[in-house]
Steps between C-alpha positions, in 0.01 A plus 500: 500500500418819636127619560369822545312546820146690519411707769231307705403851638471711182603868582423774207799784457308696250168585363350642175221479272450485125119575369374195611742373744643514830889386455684379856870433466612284796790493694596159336486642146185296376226781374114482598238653232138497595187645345398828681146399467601278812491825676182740448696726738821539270333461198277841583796646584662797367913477375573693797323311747638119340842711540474550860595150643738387804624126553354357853734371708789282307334518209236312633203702340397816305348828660342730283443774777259756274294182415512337854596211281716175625561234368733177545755379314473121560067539421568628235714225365252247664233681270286598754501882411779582720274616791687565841 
């Protein structure tokens, strides 16, 4: 029987947003989809600002440079708001 194996270190490849979410993809194909009401800073932000993100590291965390925003990949699966 063959399992499929999930990244114990989550690492996001992509990022976008929809009205009311932030959407990660990660590198092991599973999708995260939080409210951006976690985030006062990215929910106050403008399109071009939410549109201005780099991947930390391996894909470790989020930088949203304009915003001076990061947050982490695996907090934000653990739920607690990402945070680095």
């Amino acid at each position: 029987m063959a399992t499929l194996a999930v990244e114990h270190h989550p690492l996001a490849q992509s990022v976008s947003f929809d009205l009311d979410s932030l959407i990660i993809e990660l590198v092991d194909g599973r999708t995260i989809s939080v409210p951006l009401t976690w985030f006062p800073s990215l929910s106050r932000a403008t399109e071009s600002q939410l549109k201005d993100w780099e991947i930390l590291g391996d894909g470790e965390g989020i930088h949203w440079p304009q915003l001076d925003e990061d947050l982490s990949v695996n907090g934000i699966l653990l739920g607690n708001h990402g945070r680095r």
